[in-house]
Each structure stands twice: as C-alpha cells, then as structure tokens.
TIKEMAR-790246 format. One record per atom (N, C-alpha, C): residue in three letters; x, y, z. Coordinates in steps of 0.02 Angstrom, whole numbers, always signed. Each point is the difference from the previous one (the first is absolute). Last residue first. Layout:
% TIKEMAR-790246
- torpa;x;y;z
- ALA;X;Y;Z
...
END
This chain:
% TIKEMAR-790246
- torpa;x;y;z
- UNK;+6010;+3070;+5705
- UNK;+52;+47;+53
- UNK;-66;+3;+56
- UNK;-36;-40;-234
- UNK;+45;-72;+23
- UNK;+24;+33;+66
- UNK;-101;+150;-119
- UNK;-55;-54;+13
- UNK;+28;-64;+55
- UNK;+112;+199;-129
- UNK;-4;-6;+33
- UNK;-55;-45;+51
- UNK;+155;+44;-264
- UNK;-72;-27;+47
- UNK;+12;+0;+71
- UNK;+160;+191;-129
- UNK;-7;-85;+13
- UNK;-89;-6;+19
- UNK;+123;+209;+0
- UNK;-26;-13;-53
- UNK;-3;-75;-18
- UNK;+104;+78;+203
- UNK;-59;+47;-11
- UNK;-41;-15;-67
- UNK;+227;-49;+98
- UNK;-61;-68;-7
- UNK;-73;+29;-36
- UNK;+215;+122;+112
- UNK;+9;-6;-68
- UNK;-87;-75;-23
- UNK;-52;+93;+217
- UNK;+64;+16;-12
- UNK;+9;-11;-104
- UNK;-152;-57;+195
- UNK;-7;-20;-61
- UNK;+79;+20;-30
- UNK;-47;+40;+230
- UNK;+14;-54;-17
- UNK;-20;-34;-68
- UNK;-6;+239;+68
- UNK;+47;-58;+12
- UNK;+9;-53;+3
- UNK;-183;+118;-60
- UNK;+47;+13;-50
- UNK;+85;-15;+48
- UNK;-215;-25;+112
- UNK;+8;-27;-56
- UNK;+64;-7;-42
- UNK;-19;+134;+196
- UNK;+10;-56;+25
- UNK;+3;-59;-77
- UNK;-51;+222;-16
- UNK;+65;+12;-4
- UNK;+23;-72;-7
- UNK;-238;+49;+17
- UNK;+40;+0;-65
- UNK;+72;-2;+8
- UNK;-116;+6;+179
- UNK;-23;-76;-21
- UNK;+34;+9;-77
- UNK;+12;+200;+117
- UNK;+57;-46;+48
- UNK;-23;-76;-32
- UNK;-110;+192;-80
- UNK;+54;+17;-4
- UNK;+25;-60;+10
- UNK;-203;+26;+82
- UNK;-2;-32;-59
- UNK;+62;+2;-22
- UNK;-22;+99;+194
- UNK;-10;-79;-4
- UNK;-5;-27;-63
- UNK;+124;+210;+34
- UNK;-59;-31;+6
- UNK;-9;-56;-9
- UNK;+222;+108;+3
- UNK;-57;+52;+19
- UNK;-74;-16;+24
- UNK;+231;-142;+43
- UNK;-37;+36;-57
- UNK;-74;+34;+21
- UNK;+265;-96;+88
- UNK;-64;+1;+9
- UNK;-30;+30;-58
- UNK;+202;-175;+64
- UNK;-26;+38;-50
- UNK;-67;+15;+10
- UNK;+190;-99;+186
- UNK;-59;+1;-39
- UNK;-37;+58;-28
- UNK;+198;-37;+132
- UNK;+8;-41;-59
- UNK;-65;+34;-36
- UNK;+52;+68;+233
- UNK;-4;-82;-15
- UNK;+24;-24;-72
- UNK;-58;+238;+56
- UNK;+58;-15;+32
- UNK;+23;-81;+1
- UNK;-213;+89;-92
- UNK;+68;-10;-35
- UNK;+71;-3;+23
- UNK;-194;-5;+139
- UNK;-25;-42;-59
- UNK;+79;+5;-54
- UNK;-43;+166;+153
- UNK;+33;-56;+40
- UNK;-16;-67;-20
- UNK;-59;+215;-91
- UNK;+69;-17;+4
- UNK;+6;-72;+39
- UNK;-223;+56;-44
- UNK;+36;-17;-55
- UNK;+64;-5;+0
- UNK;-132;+68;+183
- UNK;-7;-74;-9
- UNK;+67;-39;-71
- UNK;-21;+268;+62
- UNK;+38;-61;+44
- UNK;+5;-68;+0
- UNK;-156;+122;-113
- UNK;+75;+3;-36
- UNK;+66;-14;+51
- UNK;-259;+0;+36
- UNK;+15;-44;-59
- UNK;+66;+19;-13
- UNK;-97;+18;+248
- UNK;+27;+49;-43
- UNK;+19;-36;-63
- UNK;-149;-59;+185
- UNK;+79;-48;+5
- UNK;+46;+67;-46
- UNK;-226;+40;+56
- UNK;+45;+29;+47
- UNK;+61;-70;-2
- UNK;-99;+156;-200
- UNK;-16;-54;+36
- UNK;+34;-39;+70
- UNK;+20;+189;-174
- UNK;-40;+20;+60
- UNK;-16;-67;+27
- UNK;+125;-16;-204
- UNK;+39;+34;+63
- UNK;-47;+27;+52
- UNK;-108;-200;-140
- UNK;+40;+71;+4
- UNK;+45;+20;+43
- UNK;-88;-251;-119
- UNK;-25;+56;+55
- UNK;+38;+58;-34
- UNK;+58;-264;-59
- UNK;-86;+56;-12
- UNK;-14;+30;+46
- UNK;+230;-126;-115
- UNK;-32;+33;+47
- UNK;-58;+29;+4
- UNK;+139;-197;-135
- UNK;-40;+59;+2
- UNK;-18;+36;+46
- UNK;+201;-172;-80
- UNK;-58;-2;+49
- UNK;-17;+54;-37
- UNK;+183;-220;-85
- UNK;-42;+80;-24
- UNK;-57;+21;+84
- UNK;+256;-169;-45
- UNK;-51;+8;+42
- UNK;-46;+60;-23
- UNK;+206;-213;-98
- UNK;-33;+78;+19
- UNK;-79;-2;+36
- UNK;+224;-181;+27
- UNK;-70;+23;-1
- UNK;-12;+64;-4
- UNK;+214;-168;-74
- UNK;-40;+75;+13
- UNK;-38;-9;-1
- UNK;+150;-203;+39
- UNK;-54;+33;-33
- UNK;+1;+50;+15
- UNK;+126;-204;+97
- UNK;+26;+39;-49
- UNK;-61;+40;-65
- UNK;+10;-85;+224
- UNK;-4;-65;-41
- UNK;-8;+27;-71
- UNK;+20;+155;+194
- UNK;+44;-52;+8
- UNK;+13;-53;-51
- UNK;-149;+187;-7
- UNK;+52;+19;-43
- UNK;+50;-66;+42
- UNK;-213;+2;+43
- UNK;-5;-27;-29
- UNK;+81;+28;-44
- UNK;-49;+48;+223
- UNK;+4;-62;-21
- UNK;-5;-48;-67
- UNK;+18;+245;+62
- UNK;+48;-27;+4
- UNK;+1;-83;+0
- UNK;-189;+148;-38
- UNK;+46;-9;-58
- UNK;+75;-30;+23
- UNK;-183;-21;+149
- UNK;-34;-39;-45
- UNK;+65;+20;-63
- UNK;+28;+123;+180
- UNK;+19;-72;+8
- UNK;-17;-29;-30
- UNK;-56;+217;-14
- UNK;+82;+5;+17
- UNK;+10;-92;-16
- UNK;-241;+62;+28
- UNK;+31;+13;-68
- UNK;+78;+3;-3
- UNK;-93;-43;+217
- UNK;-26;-55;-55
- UNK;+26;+26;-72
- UNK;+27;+154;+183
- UNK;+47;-51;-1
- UNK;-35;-61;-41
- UNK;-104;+213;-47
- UNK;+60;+4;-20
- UNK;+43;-69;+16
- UNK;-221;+53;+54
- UNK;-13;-50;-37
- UNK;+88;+21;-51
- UNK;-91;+152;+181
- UNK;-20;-80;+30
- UNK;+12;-57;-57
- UNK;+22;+258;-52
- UNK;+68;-41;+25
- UNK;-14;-66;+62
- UNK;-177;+69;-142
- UNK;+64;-18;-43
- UNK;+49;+7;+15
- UNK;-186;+43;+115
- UNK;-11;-72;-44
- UNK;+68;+0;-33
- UNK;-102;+149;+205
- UNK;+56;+23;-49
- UNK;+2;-79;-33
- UNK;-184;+61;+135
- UNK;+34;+57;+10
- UNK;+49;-8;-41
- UNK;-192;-158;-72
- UNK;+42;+12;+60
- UNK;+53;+67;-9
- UNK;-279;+34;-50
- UNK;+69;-50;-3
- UNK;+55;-10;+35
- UNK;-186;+147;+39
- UNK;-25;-79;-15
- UNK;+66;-77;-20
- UNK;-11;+256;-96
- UNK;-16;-2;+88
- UNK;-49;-71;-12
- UNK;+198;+35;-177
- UNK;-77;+41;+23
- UNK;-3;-22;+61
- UNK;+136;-103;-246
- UNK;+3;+25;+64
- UNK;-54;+37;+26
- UNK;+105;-216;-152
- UNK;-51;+39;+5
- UNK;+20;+18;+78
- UNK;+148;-109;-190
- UNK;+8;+10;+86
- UNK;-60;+62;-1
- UNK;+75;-241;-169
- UNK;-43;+71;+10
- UNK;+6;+26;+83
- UNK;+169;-188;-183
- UNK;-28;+42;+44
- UNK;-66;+55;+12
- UNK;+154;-228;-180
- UNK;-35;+53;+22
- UNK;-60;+11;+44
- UNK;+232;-127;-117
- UNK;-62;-3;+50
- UNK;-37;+77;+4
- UNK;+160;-180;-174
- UNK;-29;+61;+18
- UNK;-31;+1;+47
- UNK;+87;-181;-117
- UNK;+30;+34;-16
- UNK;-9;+81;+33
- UNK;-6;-292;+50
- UNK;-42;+61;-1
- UNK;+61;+70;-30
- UNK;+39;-246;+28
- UNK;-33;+17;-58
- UNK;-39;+67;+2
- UNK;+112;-97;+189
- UNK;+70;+21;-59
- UNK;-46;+26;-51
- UNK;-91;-28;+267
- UNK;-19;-18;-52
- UNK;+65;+22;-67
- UNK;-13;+113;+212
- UNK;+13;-104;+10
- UNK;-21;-24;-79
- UNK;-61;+213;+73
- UNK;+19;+18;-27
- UNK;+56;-91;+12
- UNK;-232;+16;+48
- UNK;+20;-3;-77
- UNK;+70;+26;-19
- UNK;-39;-6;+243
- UNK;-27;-66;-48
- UNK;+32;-22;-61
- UNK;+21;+201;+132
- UNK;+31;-24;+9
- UNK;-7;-92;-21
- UNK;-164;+135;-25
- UNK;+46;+62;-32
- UNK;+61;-52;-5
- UNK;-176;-52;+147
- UNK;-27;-26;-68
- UNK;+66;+48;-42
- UNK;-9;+36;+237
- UNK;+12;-78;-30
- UNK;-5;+3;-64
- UNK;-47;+212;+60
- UNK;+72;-21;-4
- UNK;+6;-60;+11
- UNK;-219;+83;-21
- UNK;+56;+7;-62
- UNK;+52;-21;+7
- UNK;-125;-43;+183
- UNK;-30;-49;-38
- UNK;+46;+51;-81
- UNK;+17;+118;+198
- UNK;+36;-58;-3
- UNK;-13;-39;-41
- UNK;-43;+235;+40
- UNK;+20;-22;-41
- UNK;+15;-74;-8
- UNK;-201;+157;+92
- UNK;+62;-52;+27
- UNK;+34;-34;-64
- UNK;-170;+163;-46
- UNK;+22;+24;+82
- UNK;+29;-50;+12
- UNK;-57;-23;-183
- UNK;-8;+76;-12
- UNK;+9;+39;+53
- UNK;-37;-220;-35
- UNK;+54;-6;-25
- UNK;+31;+68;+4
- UNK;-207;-105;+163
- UNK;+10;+19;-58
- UNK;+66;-4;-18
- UNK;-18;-142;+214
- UNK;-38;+81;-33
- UNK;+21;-6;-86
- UNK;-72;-235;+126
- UNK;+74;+34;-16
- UNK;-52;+75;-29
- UNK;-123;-195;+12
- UNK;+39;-1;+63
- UNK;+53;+28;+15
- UNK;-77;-7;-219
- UNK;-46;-50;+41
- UNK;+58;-6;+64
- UNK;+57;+107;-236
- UNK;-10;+32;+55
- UNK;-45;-37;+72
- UNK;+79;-83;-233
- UNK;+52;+4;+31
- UNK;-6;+43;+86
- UNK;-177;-91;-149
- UNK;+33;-31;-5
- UNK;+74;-6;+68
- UNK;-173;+169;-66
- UNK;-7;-31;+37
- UNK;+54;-54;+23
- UNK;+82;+200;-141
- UNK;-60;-27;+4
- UNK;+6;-48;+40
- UNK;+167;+155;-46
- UNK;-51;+30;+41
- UNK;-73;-47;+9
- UNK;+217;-18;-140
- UNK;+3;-11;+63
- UNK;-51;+5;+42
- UNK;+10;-25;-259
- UNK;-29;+30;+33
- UNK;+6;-11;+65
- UNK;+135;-60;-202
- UNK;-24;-25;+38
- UNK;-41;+43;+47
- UNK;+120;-89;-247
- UNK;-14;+52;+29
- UNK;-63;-21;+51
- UNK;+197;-125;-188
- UNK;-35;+19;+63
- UNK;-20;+67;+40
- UNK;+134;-173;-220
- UNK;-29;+55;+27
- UNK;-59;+21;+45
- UNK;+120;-231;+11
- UNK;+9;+32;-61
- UNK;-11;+58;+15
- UNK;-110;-107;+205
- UNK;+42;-19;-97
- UNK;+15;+42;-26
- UNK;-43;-29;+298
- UNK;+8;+58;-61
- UNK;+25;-64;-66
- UNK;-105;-46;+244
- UNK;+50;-10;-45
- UNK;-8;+29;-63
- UNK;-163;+26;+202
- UNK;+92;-4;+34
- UNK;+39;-10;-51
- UNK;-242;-19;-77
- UNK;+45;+74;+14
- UNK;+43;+0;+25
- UNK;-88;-195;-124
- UNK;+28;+1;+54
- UNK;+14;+90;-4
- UNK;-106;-49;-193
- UNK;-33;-55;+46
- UNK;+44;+7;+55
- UNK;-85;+209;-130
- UNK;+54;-53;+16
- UNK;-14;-47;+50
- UNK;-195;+111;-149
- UNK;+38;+1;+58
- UNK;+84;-42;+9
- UNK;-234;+69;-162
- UNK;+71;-60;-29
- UNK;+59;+15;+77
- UNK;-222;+118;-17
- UNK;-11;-56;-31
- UNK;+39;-76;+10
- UNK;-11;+299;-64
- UNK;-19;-35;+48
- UNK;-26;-74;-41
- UNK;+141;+131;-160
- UNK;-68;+11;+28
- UNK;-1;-31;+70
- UNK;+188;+61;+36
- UNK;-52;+39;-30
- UNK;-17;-36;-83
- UNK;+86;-61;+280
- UNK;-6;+5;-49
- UNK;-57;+46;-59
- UNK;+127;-48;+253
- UNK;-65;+56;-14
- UNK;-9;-14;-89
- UNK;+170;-119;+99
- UNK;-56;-13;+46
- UNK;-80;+27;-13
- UNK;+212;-65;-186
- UNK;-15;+37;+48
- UNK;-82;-6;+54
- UNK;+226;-26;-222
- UNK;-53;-54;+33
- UNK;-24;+56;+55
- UNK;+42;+15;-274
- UNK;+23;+51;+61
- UNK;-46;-57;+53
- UNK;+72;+19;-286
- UNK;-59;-34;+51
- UNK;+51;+18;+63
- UNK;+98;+161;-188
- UNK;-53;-77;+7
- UNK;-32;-1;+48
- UNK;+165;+203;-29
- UNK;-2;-97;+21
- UNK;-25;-35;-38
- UNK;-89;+240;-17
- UNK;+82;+12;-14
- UNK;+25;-99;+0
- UNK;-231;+56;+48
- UNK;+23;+24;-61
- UNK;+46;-23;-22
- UNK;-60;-61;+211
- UNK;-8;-41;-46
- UNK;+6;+23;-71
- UNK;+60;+146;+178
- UNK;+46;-56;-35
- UNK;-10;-36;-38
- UNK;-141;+175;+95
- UNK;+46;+19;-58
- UNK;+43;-63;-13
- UNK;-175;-29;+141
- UNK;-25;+7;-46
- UNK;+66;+37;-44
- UNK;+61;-30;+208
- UNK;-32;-82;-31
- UNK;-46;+8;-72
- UNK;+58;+164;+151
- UNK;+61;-15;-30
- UNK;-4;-49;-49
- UNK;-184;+81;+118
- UNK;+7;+41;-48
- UNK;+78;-20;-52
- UNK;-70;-108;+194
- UNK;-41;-36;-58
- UNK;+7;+74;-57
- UNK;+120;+10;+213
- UNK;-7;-61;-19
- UNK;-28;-7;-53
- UNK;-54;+185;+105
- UNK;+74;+10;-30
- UNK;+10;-60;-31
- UNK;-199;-11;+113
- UNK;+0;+55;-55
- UNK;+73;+18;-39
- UNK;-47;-144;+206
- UNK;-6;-31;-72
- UNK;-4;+49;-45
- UNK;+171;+14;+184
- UNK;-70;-13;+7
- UNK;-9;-12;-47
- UNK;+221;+1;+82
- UNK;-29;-11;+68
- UNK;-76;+25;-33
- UNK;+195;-151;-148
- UNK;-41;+76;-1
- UNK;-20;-1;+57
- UNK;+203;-123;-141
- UNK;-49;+6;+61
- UNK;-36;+36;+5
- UNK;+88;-110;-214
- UNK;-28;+48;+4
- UNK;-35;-30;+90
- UNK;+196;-77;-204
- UNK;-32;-36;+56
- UNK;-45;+78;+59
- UNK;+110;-119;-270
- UNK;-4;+62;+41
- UNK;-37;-32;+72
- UNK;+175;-135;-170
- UNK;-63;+26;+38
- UNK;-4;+73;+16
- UNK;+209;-128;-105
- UNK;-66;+22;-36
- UNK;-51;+18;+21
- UNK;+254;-94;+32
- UNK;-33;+47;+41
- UNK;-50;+29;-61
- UNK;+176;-109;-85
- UNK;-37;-47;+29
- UNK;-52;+24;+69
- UNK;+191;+114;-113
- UNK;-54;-16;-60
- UNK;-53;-52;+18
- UNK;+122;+171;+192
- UNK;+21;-50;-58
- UNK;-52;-19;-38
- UNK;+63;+250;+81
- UNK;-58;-59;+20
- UNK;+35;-52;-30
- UNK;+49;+239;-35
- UNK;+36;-34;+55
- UNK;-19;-82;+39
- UNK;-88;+166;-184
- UNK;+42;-21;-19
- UNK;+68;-37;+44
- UNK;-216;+112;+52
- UNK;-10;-57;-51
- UNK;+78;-58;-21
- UNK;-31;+230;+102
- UNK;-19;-45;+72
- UNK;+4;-78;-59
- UNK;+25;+203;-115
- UNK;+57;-4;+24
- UNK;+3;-63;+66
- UNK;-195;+27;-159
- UNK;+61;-10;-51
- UNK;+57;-4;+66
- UNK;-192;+106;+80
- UNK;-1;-72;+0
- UNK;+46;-47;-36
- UNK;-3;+241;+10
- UNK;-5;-18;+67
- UNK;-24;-73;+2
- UNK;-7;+124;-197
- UNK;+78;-18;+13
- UNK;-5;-13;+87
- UNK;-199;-14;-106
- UNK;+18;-45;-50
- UNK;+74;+25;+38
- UNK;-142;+153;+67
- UNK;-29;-68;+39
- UNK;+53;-72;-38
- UNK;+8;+234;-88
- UNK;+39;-3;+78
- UNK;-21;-63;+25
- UNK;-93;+23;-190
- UNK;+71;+18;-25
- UNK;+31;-22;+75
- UNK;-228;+45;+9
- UNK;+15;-74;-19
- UNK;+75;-6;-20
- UNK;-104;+193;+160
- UNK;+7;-20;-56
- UNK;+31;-63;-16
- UNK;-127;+76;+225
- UNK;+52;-12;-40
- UNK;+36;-4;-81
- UNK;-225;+88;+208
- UNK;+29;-49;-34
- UNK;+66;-3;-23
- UNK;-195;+173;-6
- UNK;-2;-46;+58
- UNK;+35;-41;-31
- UNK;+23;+258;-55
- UNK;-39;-29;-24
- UNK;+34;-90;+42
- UNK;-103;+253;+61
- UNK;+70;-4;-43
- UNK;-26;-94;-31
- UNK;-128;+179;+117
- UNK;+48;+43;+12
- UNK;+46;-56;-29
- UNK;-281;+26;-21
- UNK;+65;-50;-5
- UNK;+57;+63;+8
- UNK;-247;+49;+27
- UNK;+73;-15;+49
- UNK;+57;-26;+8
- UNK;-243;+1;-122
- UNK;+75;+58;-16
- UNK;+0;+19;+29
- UNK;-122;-198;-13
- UNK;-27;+42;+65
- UNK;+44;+73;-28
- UNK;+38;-174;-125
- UNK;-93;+12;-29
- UNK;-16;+51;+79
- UNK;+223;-93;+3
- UNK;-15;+36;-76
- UNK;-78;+28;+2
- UNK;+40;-166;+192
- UNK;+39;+78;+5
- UNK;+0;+56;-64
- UNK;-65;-222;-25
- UNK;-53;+31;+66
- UNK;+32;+79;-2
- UNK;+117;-161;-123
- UNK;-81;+35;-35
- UNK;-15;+33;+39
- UNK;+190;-98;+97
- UNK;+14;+70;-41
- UNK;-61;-11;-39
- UNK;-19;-157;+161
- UNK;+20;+54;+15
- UNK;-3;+53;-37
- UNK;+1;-196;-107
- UNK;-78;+23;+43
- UNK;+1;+51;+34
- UNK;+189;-85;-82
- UNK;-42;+12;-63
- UNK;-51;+37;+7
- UNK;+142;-127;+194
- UNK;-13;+62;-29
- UNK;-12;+32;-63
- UNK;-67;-212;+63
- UNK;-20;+34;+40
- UNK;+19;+94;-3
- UNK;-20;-180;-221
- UNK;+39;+19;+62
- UNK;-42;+57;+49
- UNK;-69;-40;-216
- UNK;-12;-80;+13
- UNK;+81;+0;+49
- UNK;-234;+155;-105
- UNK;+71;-1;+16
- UNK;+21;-69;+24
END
C-alpha cells in the first residue's frame, strides 16, 4: 500500500471489520481544491508542508513527489539530499517539526505549538506559496487542544497575507478520535471555523494541498516548480 490509511483499511479488510471505507473520494478531493484553487494568484505555486512528526511528513512527501516533482525537505526521501537551511523553505517544502533541528532546547511540536506558529506565520510572508499544510495529532501526551492554540497564528498568517493582497488556503488533518481527550471533531470545527479545509487523512490533505496549487497546470512539466 502506499498510504498510511491504505494500511489501515488492509488491516481492517483482512481482519473483517471493515465497517466502511477510509478516505475521500477523488471527485470530492478535486472540487475541494478547484474551489480553494481558484482564489490564489497565478504566481502562488508552492506547497509548503508543516508537520509536528516524520511519519506524516514523509508520507506526504512521498505523494507529492508523485503529484510536484522534486520536494525540499529535512526528512527527505531517498535519505541523503537534506535541505540545506531548514529555517528556509524552496519551492515545495515539507518539514518535519519534530526533528532535532527544530526541537534542541524547545518541547516537542506535539505539545508546544510555538515553533509551528513562527514557521506558519513565516511561510505565510512568503507570495510564492500557494498552500499550507497542517497536522493536529491528538492523545495523552499531547497538547490539550492544538488547534485552538494554533487558531491566532492561522487567523493572522491569512490576514496578513490577505493585506498584500493574497488568499492563503489552509488544508489540516486531524489524527485522533472522538475518544480522544481533545475530541477529533471539536478539533476539526475549530479548524474550519478559521477557513481551513480539513480532510480526512493525511494522505487526503497532501492531495488536496497538491491539487491546489497545480490547479489548471496539472498537465504541464512540473519539474520547473
């Protein structure tokens, strides 16, 4: 399989327990990015992928380079080719918050949001970016509510960039449950109460994130990007 939840639903098929089926349809994934797409200027082309670990990070990172091209990143895949400055995002970017780099003297990402919300409020400074995308992992261990800690950075990162005349869309994923004690659908309203387009799965949310900023381009070389 070549998604986390892919992996899920084998597991679950070959256990028969599947009760339905994991994910989004691509129809629904193509008009939930068509409508965020079409609010971007033509000069907004990046994707720009925060993640708080590497498993989300590099799973995303393995569908873009599909969907993109070449993808810069900390956790790269093959291992090897590292971004040379992790404080500075190219072109398309995906970043694993959680690694040393950014965690050396600072908690995890997964319990302090702060090192996302500089970096959120970074790229969203940036005109050439077309997309950002979110993960708000939840559980005991984490922080009690991540996504209304990371609402006034997402409020302000789009109002600053709607000053200098841009839409920033915003994709997250949520990974937990309603037994989780942030509750995944509380997280999720208050994710869309902001703007931001959530999706079902992480893999979901790197395809949506794609297909916005390819937008009508989609059948172009993407190499150059």
């Amino acid at each position: 399989v070549s998604t986390l939840a892919e992996a899920a639903q084998t597991a679950a098929r070959v256990a028969g327990c599947l009760s339905g089926e994991i994910g989004e349809e691509p129809a629904h994934l193509a008009r939930q990015a068509a409508w965020e797409h079409c609010k971007i200027r033509p000069d907004q082309l990046y994707v720009r992928g925060l993640f708080s670990g590497g498993s989300l990070c590099q799973e995303a990172l393995f569908l873009w380079q599909g969907l993109l091209g070449p993808v810069e990143s900390n956790v790269p895949l093959p291992p090897g080719k590292e971004l040379a400055d992790p404080g500075r995002s190219r072109q398309h970017t995906a970043l694993d918050l959680g690694d040393d780099f950014f965690t050396a003297g600072r908690p995890h990402p997964m319990i302090d949001p702060a090192a996302r919300r500089e970096r959120l409020l970074q790229e969203a400074g940036d005109p050439s970016v077309a997309v950002i995308v979110l993960d708000v992992v939840l559980g005991y261990g984490s922080h009690p509510d991540m996504a209304g800690a990371l609402l006034p950075a997402i409020r302000e990162a789009r109002s600053r960039a709607s000053a200098e005349g841009r839409y920033l869309p915003l994709v997250a994923h949520v990974v937990g449950t309603e037994e989780d004690p942030q509750n995944a659908r509380t997280q999720e309203s208050q994710l869309r109460s902001a703007g931001v387009v959530v999706a079902s799965t992480n893999a979901d949310a790197a395809r949506i994130a794609a297909l916005i900023a390819l937008g009508e381009r989609e059948g172009e070389d993407h190499g150059r990007r």
